[in-house]
N, C-alpha and C positions, 0 to 999 in steps of 0.2 A: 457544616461541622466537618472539620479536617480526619480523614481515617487515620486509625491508629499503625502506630512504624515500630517496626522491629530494627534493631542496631546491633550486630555482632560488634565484642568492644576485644577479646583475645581470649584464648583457652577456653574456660567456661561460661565467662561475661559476658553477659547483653543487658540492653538496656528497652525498653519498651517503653509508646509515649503515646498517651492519650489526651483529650484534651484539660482531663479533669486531674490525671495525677500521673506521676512515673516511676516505672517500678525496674528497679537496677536489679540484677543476679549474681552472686559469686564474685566479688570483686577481686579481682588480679591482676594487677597491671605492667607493674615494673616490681624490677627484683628477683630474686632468688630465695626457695624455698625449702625447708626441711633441711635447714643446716648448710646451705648452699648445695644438696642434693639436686633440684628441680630450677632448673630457668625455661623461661620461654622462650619459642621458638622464635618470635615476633618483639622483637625487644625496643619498638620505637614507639608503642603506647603508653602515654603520661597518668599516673593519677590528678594529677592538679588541672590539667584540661578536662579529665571527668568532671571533677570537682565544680569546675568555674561553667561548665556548661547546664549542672544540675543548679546552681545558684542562678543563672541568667534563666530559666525554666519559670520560675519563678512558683512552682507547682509545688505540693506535700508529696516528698518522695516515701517509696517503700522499698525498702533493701533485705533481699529474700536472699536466707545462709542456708544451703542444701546440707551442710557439714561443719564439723567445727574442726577444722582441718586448713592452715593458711594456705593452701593452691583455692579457698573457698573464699575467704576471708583474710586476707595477708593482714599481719598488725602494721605495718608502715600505712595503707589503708586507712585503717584507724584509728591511727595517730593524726594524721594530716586530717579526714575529713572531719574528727573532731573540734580541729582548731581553722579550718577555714571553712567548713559548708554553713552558709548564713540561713536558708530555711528552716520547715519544718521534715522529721526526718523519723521512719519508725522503722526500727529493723524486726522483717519476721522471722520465727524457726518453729522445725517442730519438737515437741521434745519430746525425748523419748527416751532411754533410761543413760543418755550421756548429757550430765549438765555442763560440759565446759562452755557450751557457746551461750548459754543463759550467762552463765557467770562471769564470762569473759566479757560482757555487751552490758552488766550492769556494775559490772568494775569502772568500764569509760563513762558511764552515766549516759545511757544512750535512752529512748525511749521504745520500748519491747512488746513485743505482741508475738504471744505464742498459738504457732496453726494448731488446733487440735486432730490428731488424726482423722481423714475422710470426712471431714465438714468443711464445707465450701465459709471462705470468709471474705467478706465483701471489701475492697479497698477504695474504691469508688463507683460511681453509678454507670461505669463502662468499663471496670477491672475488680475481676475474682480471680481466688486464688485457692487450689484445694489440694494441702499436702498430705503426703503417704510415708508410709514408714519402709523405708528399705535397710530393714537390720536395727540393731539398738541405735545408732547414732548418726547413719545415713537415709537421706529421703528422697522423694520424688513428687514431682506436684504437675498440677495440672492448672493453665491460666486462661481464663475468658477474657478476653482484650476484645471489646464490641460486638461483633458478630462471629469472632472466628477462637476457635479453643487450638492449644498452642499445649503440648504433651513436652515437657523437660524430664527428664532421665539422665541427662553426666554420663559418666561412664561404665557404671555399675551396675542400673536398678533393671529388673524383670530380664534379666538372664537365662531364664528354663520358661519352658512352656506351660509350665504351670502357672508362673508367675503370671505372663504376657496375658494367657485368658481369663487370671482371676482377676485385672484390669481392666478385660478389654469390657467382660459381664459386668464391673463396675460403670464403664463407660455406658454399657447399651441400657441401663436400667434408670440413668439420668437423660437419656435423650440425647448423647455429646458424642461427635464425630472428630475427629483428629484433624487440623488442618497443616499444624504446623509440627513433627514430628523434630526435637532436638535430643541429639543421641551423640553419644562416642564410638571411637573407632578403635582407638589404642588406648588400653589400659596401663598406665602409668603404675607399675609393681613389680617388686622381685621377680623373678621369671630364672631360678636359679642361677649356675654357678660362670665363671666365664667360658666354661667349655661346655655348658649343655645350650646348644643354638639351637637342638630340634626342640629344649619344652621350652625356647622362645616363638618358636614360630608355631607350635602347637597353640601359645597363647594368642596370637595374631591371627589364624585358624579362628578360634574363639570368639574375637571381637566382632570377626565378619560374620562368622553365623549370630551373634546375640542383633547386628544392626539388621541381618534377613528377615531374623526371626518374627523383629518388633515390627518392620514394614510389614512383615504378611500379615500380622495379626491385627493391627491397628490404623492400616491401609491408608497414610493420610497424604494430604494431594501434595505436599512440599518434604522433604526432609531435608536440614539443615546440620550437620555435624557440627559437633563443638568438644571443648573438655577432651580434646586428644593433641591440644598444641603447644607441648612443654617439651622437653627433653631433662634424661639425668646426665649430668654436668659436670660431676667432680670426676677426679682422673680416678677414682676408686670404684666408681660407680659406671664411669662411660659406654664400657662394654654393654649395658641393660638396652642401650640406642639397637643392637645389632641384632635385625630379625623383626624389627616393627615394622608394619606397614604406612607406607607412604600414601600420602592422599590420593596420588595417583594408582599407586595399587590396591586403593580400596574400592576405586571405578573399576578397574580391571579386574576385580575379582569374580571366576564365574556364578558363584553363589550370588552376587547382588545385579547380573543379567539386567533380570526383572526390573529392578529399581534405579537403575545408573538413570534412567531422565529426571527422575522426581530429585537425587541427588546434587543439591548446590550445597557449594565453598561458596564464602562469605571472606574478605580480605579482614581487617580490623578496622572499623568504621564506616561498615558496606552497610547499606540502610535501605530498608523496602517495607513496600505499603502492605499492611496484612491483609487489607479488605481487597485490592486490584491484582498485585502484585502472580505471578504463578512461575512455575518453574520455567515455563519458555521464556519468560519478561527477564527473570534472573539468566536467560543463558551466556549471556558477554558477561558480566558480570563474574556469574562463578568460571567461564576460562581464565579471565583476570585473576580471580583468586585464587585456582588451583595453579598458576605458573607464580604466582607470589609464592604460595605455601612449599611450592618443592623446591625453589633458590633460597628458604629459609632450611627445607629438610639438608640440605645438601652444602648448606655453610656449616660448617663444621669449624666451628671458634676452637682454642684450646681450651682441653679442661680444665676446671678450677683446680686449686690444689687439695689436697686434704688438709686437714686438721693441725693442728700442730704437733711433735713428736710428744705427748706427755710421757714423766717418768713412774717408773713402781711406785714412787712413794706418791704421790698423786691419785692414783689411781686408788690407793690404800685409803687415803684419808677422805676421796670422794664417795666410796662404798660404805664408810663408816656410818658419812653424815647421812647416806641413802637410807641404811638400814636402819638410824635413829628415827628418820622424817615415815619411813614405812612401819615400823613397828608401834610410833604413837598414832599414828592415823588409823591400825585396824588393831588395838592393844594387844599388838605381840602375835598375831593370826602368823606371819612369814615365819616365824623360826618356829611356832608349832606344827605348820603347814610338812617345814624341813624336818624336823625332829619325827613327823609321821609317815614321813618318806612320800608323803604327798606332794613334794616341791624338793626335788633335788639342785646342789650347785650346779652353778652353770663354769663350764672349761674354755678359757677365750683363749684362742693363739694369737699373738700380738706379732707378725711377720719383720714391724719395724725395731721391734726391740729384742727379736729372737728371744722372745719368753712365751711359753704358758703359763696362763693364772689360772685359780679355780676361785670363782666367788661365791659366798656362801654365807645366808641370812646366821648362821649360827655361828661359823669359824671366822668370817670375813674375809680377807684376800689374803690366798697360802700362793707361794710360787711351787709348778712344779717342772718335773723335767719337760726338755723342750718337745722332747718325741713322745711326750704324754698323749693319750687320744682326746682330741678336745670335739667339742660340738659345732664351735662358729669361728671364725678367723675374721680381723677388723685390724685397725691400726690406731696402735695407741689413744690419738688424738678423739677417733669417734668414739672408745670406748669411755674416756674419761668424760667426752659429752654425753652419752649414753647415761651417766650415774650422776650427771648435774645437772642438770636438764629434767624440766618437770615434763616436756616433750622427748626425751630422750629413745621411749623405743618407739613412737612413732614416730619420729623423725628418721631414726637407722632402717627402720623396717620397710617405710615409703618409702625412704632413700636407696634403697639395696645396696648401699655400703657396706657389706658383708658377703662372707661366704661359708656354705655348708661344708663340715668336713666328715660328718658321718652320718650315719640313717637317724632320724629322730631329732638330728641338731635343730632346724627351723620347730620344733614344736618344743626342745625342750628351752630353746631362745624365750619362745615366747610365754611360755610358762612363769620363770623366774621371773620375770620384768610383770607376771600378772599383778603384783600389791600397788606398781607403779602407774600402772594404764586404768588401773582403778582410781586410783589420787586424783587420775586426771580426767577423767570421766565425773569425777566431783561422789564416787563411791567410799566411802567411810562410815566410820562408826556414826555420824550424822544421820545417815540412812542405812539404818542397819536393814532391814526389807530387801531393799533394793540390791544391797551387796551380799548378803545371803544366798539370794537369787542368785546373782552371779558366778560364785563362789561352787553350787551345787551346780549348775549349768555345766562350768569349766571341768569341776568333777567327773560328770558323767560323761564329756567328752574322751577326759585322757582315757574313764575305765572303757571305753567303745574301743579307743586306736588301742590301747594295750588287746583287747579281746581280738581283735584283728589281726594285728603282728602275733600274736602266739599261734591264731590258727593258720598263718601263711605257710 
Protein backbone atom coordinates (compact mmCIF):
# COMPACT_ATOMS: atom_id res chain seq x y z
CA UNK A 1 0.00 0.00 0.00
CA UNK A 2 1.68 3.27 -1.32
CA UNK A 3 2.10 6.07 1.70
CA UNK A 4 0.24 8.93 1.55
CA UNK A 5 1.92 12.54 -0.25
CA UNK A 6 1.61 15.87 0.58
CA UNK A 7 1.80 18.38 -2.63
CA UNK A 8 2.35 22.12 -2.05
CA UNK A 9 0.18 23.43 -5.22
CA UNK A 10 0.94 27.81 -4.16
CA UNK A 11 -0.28 30.30 -1.46
CA UNK A 12 -2.59 28.16 0.55
CA UNK A 13 -3.10 25.08 -1.75
CA UNK A 14 -2.03 21.64 -1.30
CA UNK A 15 -3.33 18.71 -2.26
CA UNK A 16 -2.98 15.37 -0.42
CA UNK A 17 -3.15 11.66 -1.82
CA UNK A 18 -4.15 8.61 -0.42
CA UNK A 19 -4.74 5.57 -1.99
CA UNK A 20 -8.51 5.71 -1.30
CA UNK A 21 -9.33 9.43 -1.99
CA UNK A 22 -7.85 12.98 -2.41
CA UNK A 23 -8.35 15.87 -0.69
CA UNK A 24 -7.43 19.40 -2.31
CA UNK A 25 -7.16 22.74 0.18
CA UNK A 26 -7.91 26.46 -0.73
CA UNK A 27 -7.71 26.40 -4.25
CA UNK A 28 -5.81 29.23 -5.95
CA UNK A 29 -4.11 29.09 -8.76
CA UNK A 30 -3.90 31.73 -11.37
CA UNK A 31 -5.14 35.13 -11.37
CA UNK A 32 -5.67 38.00 -9.30
CA UNK A 33 -7.73 38.58 -6.41
CA UNK A 34 -9.91 41.13 -4.49
CA UNK A 35 -10.40 43.26 -7.33
CA UNK A 36 -7.05 42.86 -8.74
CA UNK A 37 -5.72 43.80 -5.23
CA UNK A 38 -3.79 40.17 -4.52
CA UNK A 39 -1.61 38.14 -7.13
CA UNK A 40 0.65 35.63 -6.52
CA UNK A 41 3.95 35.48 -6.05
CA UNK A 42 4.37 32.30 -8.26
CA UNK A 43 2.34 33.01 -11.25
CA UNK A 44 3.31 29.86 -13.42
CA UNK A 45 0.65 27.36 -11.62
CA UNK A 46 -2.43 26.26 -13.90
CA UNK A 47 -5.81 25.51 -12.79
CA UNK A 48 -6.62 23.22 -15.72
CA UNK A 49 -3.33 20.91 -14.98
CA UNK A 50 -4.97 20.58 -11.36
CA UNK A 51 -7.95 19.85 -12.84
CA UNK A 52 -6.70 17.14 -15.48
CA UNK A 53 -4.46 15.54 -12.96
CA UNK A 54 -7.53 15.24 -10.19
CA UNK A 55 -9.62 13.68 -13.31
CA UNK A 56 -6.48 11.08 -14.39
CA UNK A 57 -6.67 10.20 -10.22
CA UNK A 58 -9.49 8.64 -11.00
CA UNK A 59 -10.24 8.81 -6.97
CA UNK A 60 -13.61 10.81 -5.10
CA UNK A 61 -11.94 14.09 -4.43
CA UNK A 62 -12.78 16.41 -1.29
CA UNK A 63 -12.11 20.04 -1.66
CA UNK A 64 -11.79 21.72 1.95
CA UNK A 65 -12.88 25.89 1.78
CA UNK A 66 -11.11 27.25 5.08
CA UNK A 67 -12.92 30.66 4.06
CA UNK A 68 -15.27 32.11 1.88
CA UNK A 69 -12.85 34.46 0.74
CA UNK A 70 -11.44 33.96 -3.12
CA UNK A 71 -7.48 33.82 -2.11
CA UNK A 72 -9.53 30.38 -0.67
CA UNK A 73 -11.64 29.58 -3.29
CA UNK A 74 -11.16 31.88 -6.54
CA UNK A 75 -14.54 31.66 -8.70
CA UNK A 76 -12.49 31.34 -12.17
CA UNK A 77 -11.83 27.87 -9.85
CA UNK A 78 -15.07 27.23 -10.01
CA UNK A 79 -16.12 28.06 -13.12
CA UNK A 80 -13.69 25.91 -14.90
CA UNK A 81 -13.77 22.85 -12.38
CA UNK A 82 -17.36 22.91 -12.95
CA UNK A 83 -17.26 22.45 -16.54
CA UNK A 84 -14.16 20.13 -16.93
CA UNK A 85 -13.69 17.87 -13.65
CA UNK A 86 -15.20 14.51 -14.87
CA UNK A 87 -15.40 12.63 -11.28
CA UNK A 88 -16.98 12.53 -8.24
CA UNK A 89 -16.43 15.71 -6.09
CA UNK A 90 -17.65 17.00 -2.50
CA UNK A 91 -16.63 20.23 -1.29
CA UNK A 92 -16.25 20.63 2.75
CA UNK A 93 -16.80 23.85 5.11
CA UNK A 94 -17.56 24.72 8.14
CA UNK A 95 -20.21 26.85 9.02
CA UNK A 96 -20.42 29.07 10.99
CA UNK A 97 -22.55 32.29 11.29
CA UNK A 98 -21.05 33.40 7.52
CA UNK A 99 -23.29 31.59 4.73
CA UNK A 100 -21.65 32.95 1.64
CA UNK A 101 -19.54 29.76 0.95
CA UNK A 102 -22.70 27.47 1.52
CA UNK A 103 -24.53 29.53 -0.71
CA UNK A 104 -21.87 30.32 -3.21
CA UNK A 105 -21.16 26.08 -3.59
CA UNK A 106 -24.82 25.51 -3.94
CA UNK A 107 -25.50 28.25 -6.45
CA UNK A 108 -22.75 25.97 -8.95
CA UNK A 109 -24.73 22.94 -8.01
CA UNK A 110 -21.76 21.34 -6.33
CA UNK A 111 -22.19 18.59 -3.95
CA UNK A 112 -21.71 19.89 0.06
CA UNK A 113 -20.77 18.48 3.27
CA UNK A 114 -20.71 20.69 6.05
CA UNK A 115 -17.66 19.83 9.02
CA UNK A 116 -19.65 20.42 12.17
CA UNK A 117 -17.46 22.13 14.56
CA UNK A 118 -14.74 19.72 16.54
CA UNK A 119 -16.29 16.49 15.30
CA UNK A 120 -13.96 14.51 13.38
CA UNK A 121 -15.52 13.45 9.74
CA UNK A 122 -14.39 10.63 8.08
CA UNK A 123 -13.63 11.03 4.20
CA UNK A 124 -12.25 7.68 3.74
CA UNK A 125 -10.90 4.64 5.52
CA UNK A 126 -7.24 6.50 5.68
CA UNK A 127 -8.43 10.43 5.58
CA UNK A 128 -10.27 12.52 8.56
CA UNK A 129 -10.84 15.63 8.73
CA UNK A 130 -11.74 17.77 11.90
CA UNK A 131 -12.61 21.50 11.61
CA UNK A 132 -12.54 24.46 14.07
CA UNK A 133 -14.03 27.63 14.22
CA UNK A 134 -11.43 30.62 14.04
CA UNK A 135 -13.97 33.59 14.23
CA UNK A 136 -17.58 33.68 12.55
CA UNK A 137 -16.52 32.75 9.21
CA UNK A 138 -12.69 31.66 9.33
CA UNK A 139 -11.51 27.94 10.36
CA UNK A 140 -8.85 25.69 11.03
CA UNK A 141 -8.80 21.85 10.85
CA UNK A 142 -6.92 19.12 11.61
CA UNK A 143 -6.28 16.00 8.89
CA UNK A 144 -5.36 12.18 9.61
CA UNK A 145 -3.82 11.09 6.24
CA UNK A 146 -2.81 7.19 7.56
CA UNK A 147 -0.72 7.43 10.22
CA UNK A 148 0.37 10.86 10.49
CA UNK A 149 -1.97 14.01 11.65
CA UNK A 150 -1.26 17.14 9.57
CA UNK A 151 -2.47 20.75 11.88
CA UNK A 152 -3.53 23.52 8.82
CA UNK A 153 -3.89 26.99 10.24
CA UNK A 154 -3.52 29.70 7.07
CA UNK A 155 -2.62 32.56 8.39
CA UNK A 156 -4.67 33.50 11.04
CA UNK A 157 -5.92 30.93 13.37
CA UNK A 158 -4.55 30.44 17.36
CA UNK A 159 -2.77 33.76 17.33
CA UNK A 160 -2.51 34.22 21.44
CA UNK A 161 -1.62 31.75 23.76
CA UNK A 162 -4.64 31.14 24.87
CA UNK A 163 -5.72 29.98 21.70
CA UNK A 164 -2.61 27.61 20.90
CA UNK A 165 -3.30 25.68 24.50
CA UNK A 166 -7.03 25.49 24.27
CA UNK A 167 -5.91 23.37 21.06
CA UNK A 168 -3.10 21.90 22.10
CA UNK A 169 -5.56 20.29 25.37
CA UNK A 170 -7.88 19.60 22.52
CA UNK A 171 -5.25 17.68 20.94
CA UNK A 172 -3.87 15.77 24.05
CA UNK A 173 -7.45 14.55 25.22
CA UNK A 174 -7.86 12.60 21.56
CA UNK A 175 -4.36 11.05 21.69
CA UNK A 176 -3.09 13.35 18.28
CA UNK A 177 0.38 14.55 18.12
CA UNK A 178 1.24 17.19 15.34
CA UNK A 179 3.44 15.77 12.54
CA UNK A 180 2.82 18.08 10.02
CA UNK A 181 2.44 21.72 11.29
CA UNK A 182 1.18 24.15 8.08
CA UNK A 183 1.18 27.88 9.12
CA UNK A 184 1.77 31.43 7.60
CA UNK A 185 4.16 33.74 7.91
CA UNK A 186 2.96 37.04 6.31
CA UNK A 187 -0.41 38.24 6.84
CA UNK A 188 -1.84 39.48 3.76
CA UNK A 189 -3.80 42.95 5.45
CA UNK A 190 -4.01 46.69 5.80
CA UNK A 191 -1.12 47.39 7.95
CA UNK A 192 -2.01 51.17 7.71
CA UNK A 193 -1.00 54.25 5.86
CA UNK A 194 1.87 54.56 3.29
CA UNK A 195 4.06 56.17 5.81
CA UNK A 196 3.43 54.15 8.90
CA UNK A 197 6.47 51.29 7.94
CA UNK A 198 7.03 50.74 11.76
CA UNK A 199 3.10 49.21 12.40
CA UNK A 200 4.23 47.23 9.20
CA UNK A 201 6.94 45.69 10.59
CA UNK A 202 5.28 45.61 14.00
CA UNK A 203 2.90 43.34 12.05
CA UNK A 204 5.79 41.13 10.51
CA UNK A 205 7.12 41.22 14.28
CA UNK A 206 3.61 39.48 14.87
CA UNK A 207 3.73 36.83 12.27
CA UNK A 208 7.00 35.50 13.52
CA UNK A 209 5.97 35.35 17.07
CA UNK A 210 2.26 33.64 16.23
CA UNK A 211 4.64 30.83 13.93
CA UNK A 212 7.06 30.55 17.42
CA UNK A 213 4.36 30.47 19.41
CA UNK A 214 2.45 27.61 17.52
CA UNK A 215 5.86 25.41 17.16
CA UNK A 216 6.46 25.70 20.91
CA UNK A 217 3.22 24.72 21.67
CA UNK A 218 2.38 22.04 19.30
CA UNK A 219 5.90 20.75 18.85
CA UNK A 220 5.50 19.02 15.55
CA UNK A 221 8.52 17.16 13.67
CA UNK A 222 7.95 19.18 10.14
CA UNK A 223 6.73 22.51 9.66
CA UNK A 224 5.74 23.62 6.31
CA UNK A 225 4.66 27.41 5.72
CA UNK A 226 2.14 28.34 3.31
CA UNK A 227 -0.72 31.06 2.80
CA UNK A 228 1.93 33.72 2.88
CA UNK A 229 2.80 33.66 -1.07
CA UNK A 230 0.70 36.50 -2.56
CA UNK A 231 1.60 40.06 -2.95
CA UNK A 232 -0.74 43.50 -3.14
CA UNK A 233 -0.58 44.36 -6.67
CA UNK A 234 -2.22 47.42 -7.65
CA UNK A 235 -0.23 50.71 -7.76
CA UNK A 236 -2.78 51.94 -4.93
CA UNK A 237 -2.02 49.27 -2.86
CA UNK A 238 1.71 48.31 -3.53
CA UNK A 239 3.19 50.13 -0.86
CA UNK A 240 1.39 47.19 1.93
CA UNK A 241 4.59 44.83 -0.09
CA UNK A 242 7.13 47.33 2.23
CA UNK A 243 8.02 45.75 5.67
CA UNK A 244 6.95 42.03 5.03
CA UNK A 245 9.16 39.53 5.68
CA UNK A 246 10.88 37.46 3.31
CA UNK A 247 11.12 33.78 3.53
CA UNK A 248 14.44 34.25 4.05
CA UNK A 249 13.93 36.51 6.77
CA UNK A 250 11.72 34.40 8.53
CA UNK A 251 14.72 31.68 8.88
CA UNK A 252 16.79 34.46 10.03
CA UNK A 253 14.69 35.59 12.52
CA UNK A 254 16.10 35.19 16.14
CA UNK A 255 12.80 34.23 17.60
CA UNK A 256 12.33 31.05 15.29
CA UNK A 257 16.45 29.86 16.41
CA UNK A 258 14.74 26.86 17.81
CA UNK A 259 12.72 25.88 14.85
CA UNK A 260 14.85 27.08 11.51
CA UNK A 261 15.71 22.81 11.05
CA UNK A 262 12.08 21.72 11.39
CA UNK A 263 11.43 24.72 8.93
CA UNK A 264 11.00 23.70 5.03
CA UNK A 265 9.82 25.78 1.80
CA UNK A 266 8.15 23.73 -0.62
CA UNK A 267 8.50 25.24 -4.53
CA UNK A 268 4.86 24.73 -6.24
CA UNK A 269 4.46 21.03 -6.99
CA UNK A 270 7.21 19.84 -4.41
CA UNK A 271 5.65 16.49 -3.26
CA UNK A 272 6.82 14.27 -0.11
CA UNK A 273 5.84 11.18 1.61
CA UNK A 274 4.12 11.90 4.91
CA UNK A 275 4.77 8.45 6.45
CA UNK A 276 9.11 8.58 5.39
CA UNK A 277 9.56 11.84 4.37
CA UNK A 278 11.45 14.35 7.51
CA UNK A 279 12.84 17.62 7.52
CA UNK A 280 16.46 16.33 6.75
CA UNK A 281 15.09 14.18 3.53
CA UNK A 282 13.33 17.77 2.63
CA UNK A 283 16.71 19.62 3.11
CA UNK A 284 17.79 20.16 -0.82
CA UNK A 285 14.53 20.51 -1.60
CA UNK A 286 13.56 23.34 0.58
CA UNK A 287 17.19 25.25 -0.36
CA UNK A 288 15.61 24.84 -3.94
CA UNK A 289 12.47 26.32 -2.72
CA UNK A 290 13.56 29.03 -0.63
CA UNK A 291 16.03 30.54 -3.65
CA UNK A 292 12.75 30.00 -5.97
CA UNK A 293 10.58 31.99 -3.42
CA UNK A 294 13.07 34.93 -2.95
CA UNK A 295 13.71 35.52 -7.14
CA UNK A 296 9.72 35.50 -6.85
CA UNK A 297 10.00 38.02 -3.64
CA UNK A 298 12.40 40.10 -5.46
CA UNK A 299 10.57 40.27 -9.06
CA UNK A 300 9.03 43.12 -8.63
CA UNK A 301 6.42 43.13 -11.90
CA UNK A 302 4.77 46.65 -12.38
CA UNK A 303 1.80 47.46 -10.54
CA UNK A 304 -1.54 46.94 -11.82
CA UNK A 305 -3.46 49.97 -12.46
CA UNK A 306 -6.38 51.13 -10.39
CA UNK A 307 -9.77 51.17 -11.25
CA UNK A 308 -11.03 53.23 -13.61
CA UNK A 309 -11.54 57.18 -12.95
CA UNK A 310 -15.51 57.04 -12.15
CA UNK A 311 -17.51 60.32 -12.17
CA UNK A 312 -19.91 62.05 -9.01
CA UNK A 313 -22.81 61.13 -10.85
CA UNK A 314 -21.81 57.37 -10.75
CA UNK A 315 -21.05 57.31 -7.63
CA UNK A 316 -24.50 58.93 -6.91
CA UNK A 317 -26.49 56.57 -8.71
CA UNK A 318 -24.40 53.46 -7.22
CA UNK A 319 -25.11 54.49 -3.42
CA UNK A 320 -28.60 54.91 -4.45
CA UNK A 321 -29.08 51.43 -5.65
CA UNK A 322 -26.79 50.30 -2.38
CA UNK A 323 -28.96 51.77 -0.07
CA UNK A 324 -32.36 50.45 -2.05
CA UNK A 325 -30.59 46.67 -1.96
CA UNK A 326 -29.61 47.49 2.06
CA UNK A 327 -32.68 48.90 3.35
CA UNK A 328 -34.93 45.94 1.73
CA UNK A 329 -32.59 43.23 2.86
CA UNK A 330 -32.76 44.45 6.88
CA UNK A 331 -36.42 46.60 6.30
CA UNK A 332 -35.00 50.06 6.69
CA UNK A 333 -32.55 48.85 10.00
CA UNK A 334 -29.41 51.41 7.99
CA UNK A 335 -31.24 54.67 8.01
CA UNK A 336 -32.74 53.88 11.53
CA UNK A 337 -29.46 52.67 12.60
CA UNK A 338 -28.30 56.54 11.14
CA UNK A 339 -31.32 58.47 12.22
CA UNK A 340 -30.18 56.92 16.04
CA UNK A 341 -26.86 58.14 15.42
CA UNK A 342 -25.94 54.52 15.78
CA UNK A 343 -24.32 54.56 12.14
CA UNK A 344 -22.92 57.69 11.11
CA UNK A 345 -22.06 58.92 7.20
CA UNK A 346 -19.09 57.88 6.04
CA UNK A 347 -16.49 61.07 4.48
CA UNK A 348 -14.60 59.65 1.29
CA UNK A 349 -11.69 61.90 -0.20
CA UNK A 350 -11.52 60.94 -3.68
CA UNK A 351 -7.74 62.33 -4.43
CA UNK A 352 -8.43 61.68 -8.24
CA UNK A 353 -11.26 63.73 -8.64
CA UNK A 354 -10.30 66.53 -5.88
CA UNK A 355 -13.61 65.90 -4.18
CA UNK A 356 -15.03 64.93 -0.78
CA UNK A 357 -18.19 63.10 -0.69
CA UNK A 358 -20.19 62.35 2.50
CA UNK A 359 -22.29 59.10 2.06
CA UNK A 360 -25.22 58.65 3.86
CA UNK A 361 -28.04 55.80 4.34
CA UNK A 362 -30.58 58.85 4.85
CA UNK A 363 -29.17 61.87 2.73
CA UNK A 364 -27.25 59.79 0.14
CA UNK A 365 -24.21 61.39 -1.68
CA UNK A 366 -23.93 65.28 -0.64
CA UNK A 367 -20.57 66.82 -2.18
CA UNK A 368 -18.51 68.68 0.42
CA UNK A 369 -15.80 71.06 0.55
CA UNK A 370 -12.46 69.58 -0.45
CA UNK A 371 -10.62 70.41 2.86
CA UNK A 372 -13.58 68.87 4.69
CA UNK A 373 -12.15 66.23 7.35
CA UNK A 374 -13.01 63.09 5.93
CA UNK A 375 -12.29 59.33 7.44
CA UNK A 376 -10.85 57.30 4.34
CA UNK A 377 -9.29 58.57 1.05
CA UNK A 378 -9.63 55.74 -2.14
CA UNK A 379 -9.88 56.70 -5.77
CA UNK A 380 -12.81 57.15 -7.52
CA UNK A 381 -12.75 53.90 -9.32
CA UNK A 382 -12.56 51.62 -5.83
CA UNK A 383 -15.07 53.51 -4.37
CA UNK A 384 -17.71 53.08 -7.08
CA UNK A 385 -16.68 49.25 -6.71
CA UNK A 386 -17.02 49.54 -3.13
CA UNK A 387 -20.94 50.42 -3.72
CA UNK A 388 -21.48 47.75 -6.61
CA UNK A 389 -20.06 45.10 -5.50
CA UNK A 390 -21.67 42.57 -3.24
CA UNK A 391 -17.84 41.94 -2.26
CA UNK A 392 -17.18 45.50 -2.15
CA UNK A 393 -15.83 46.22 1.52
CA UNK A 394 -14.13 42.98 1.53
CA UNK A 395 -12.55 43.26 -1.31
CA UNK A 396 -11.16 47.34 -0.47
CA UNK A 397 -10.54 46.24 3.07
CA UNK A 398 -8.15 42.93 2.01
CA UNK A 399 -7.16 44.91 -0.62
CA UNK A 400 -5.85 48.12 1.40
CA UNK A 401 -6.59 50.19 -1.16
CA UNK A 402 -7.16 52.93 1.07
CA UNK A 403 -6.14 55.26 3.40
CA UNK A 404 -6.85 56.56 6.98
CA UNK A 405 -7.12 60.21 7.34
CA UNK A 406 -8.24 60.67 10.79
CA UNK A 407 -8.43 58.70 14.27
CA UNK A 408 -11.58 56.50 14.14
CA UNK A 409 -11.59 56.52 10.19
CA UNK A 410 -10.69 52.34 9.79
CA UNK A 411 -13.68 51.81 12.31
CA UNK A 412 -15.99 54.32 11.21
CA UNK A 413 -15.07 52.65 7.41
CA UNK A 414 -16.15 49.57 8.60
CA UNK A 415 -19.20 50.43 10.44
CA UNK A 416 -21.19 51.95 7.52
CA UNK A 417 -20.50 49.06 4.96
CA UNK A 418 -21.78 46.91 8.24
CA UNK A 419 -25.63 46.25 6.37
CA UNK A 420 -23.42 45.25 3.35
CA UNK A 421 -20.92 42.60 4.95
CA UNK A 422 -23.92 41.40 6.45
CA UNK A 423 -25.93 40.76 2.84
CA UNK A 424 -22.88 39.07 2.29
CA UNK A 425 -22.46 36.94 5.09
CA UNK A 426 -26.11 35.70 3.83
CA UNK A 427 -27.37 37.91 7.29
CA UNK A 428 -30.94 39.28 6.62
CA UNK A 429 -34.15 39.50 7.65
CA UNK A 430 -34.21 35.56 6.43
CA UNK A 431 -32.38 34.94 9.70
CA UNK A 432 -33.32 37.29 11.88
CA UNK A 433 -31.38 35.47 15.13
CA UNK A 434 -28.57 35.28 13.49
CA UNK A 435 -28.30 39.05 12.43
CA UNK A 436 -29.68 40.25 15.81
CA UNK A 437 -26.71 38.57 17.15
CA UNK A 438 -24.66 40.46 15.19
CA UNK A 439 -26.15 43.65 15.26
CA UNK A 440 -25.92 43.77 19.30
CA UNK A 441 -22.36 42.18 19.10
CA UNK A 442 -21.10 45.27 16.66
CA UNK A 443 -23.18 47.35 19.32
CA UNK A 444 -21.33 46.72 22.13
CA UNK A 445 -18.08 46.86 20.43
CA UNK A 446 -18.44 50.54 19.19
CA UNK A 447 -20.02 51.36 23.09
CA UNK A 448 -16.32 49.51 24.47
CA UNK A 449 -14.01 51.73 21.78
CA UNK A 450 -16.33 54.91 22.60
CA UNK A 451 -15.73 54.05 26.65
CA UNK A 452 -12.05 53.94 25.80
CA UNK A 453 -11.47 57.01 23.69
CA UNK A 454 -13.23 59.10 26.19
CA UNK A 455 -11.23 57.77 29.15
CA UNK A 456 -7.85 58.36 27.04
Amino acid sequence: MPSPTFTFLNHASFLLRTDSALLLADPWLEGTVHNDAWSLLDRSTSTASLIAELNASGLPVFIWCSRAQPDRLSAPFLRRFRAEFRGIATFLYRQGRDWRLQGELRRNRFAVAECADGQARTLARDLQITAHANGDGDSWCLIRCGRRSILHLGERALSTHAACRAAAERLRRANLRVDVLLTGFADMAWCGNPDDFARREAAAEQGIERLALQAETFRPRLIVPIASFARFSRVDNAWLNHGRRTPLGVLEAPRLEAQRDLIRYLAPGACFDLEFDSPDSLAARHEQALAHWMACWRDRPEPLPRPAQATVAELKEALSRYREKAGARLHGLPRLLERLRLLRPLVLTLPDLRQTIELSYLRGLRLLAREAPADVAMCSGTALYLLRAGDGFDATYAGGCFWILRAGGLSAFGRFFLPQRMGRRGLDRQRPWATGHVLVRAAGEWIVRGLRAALR
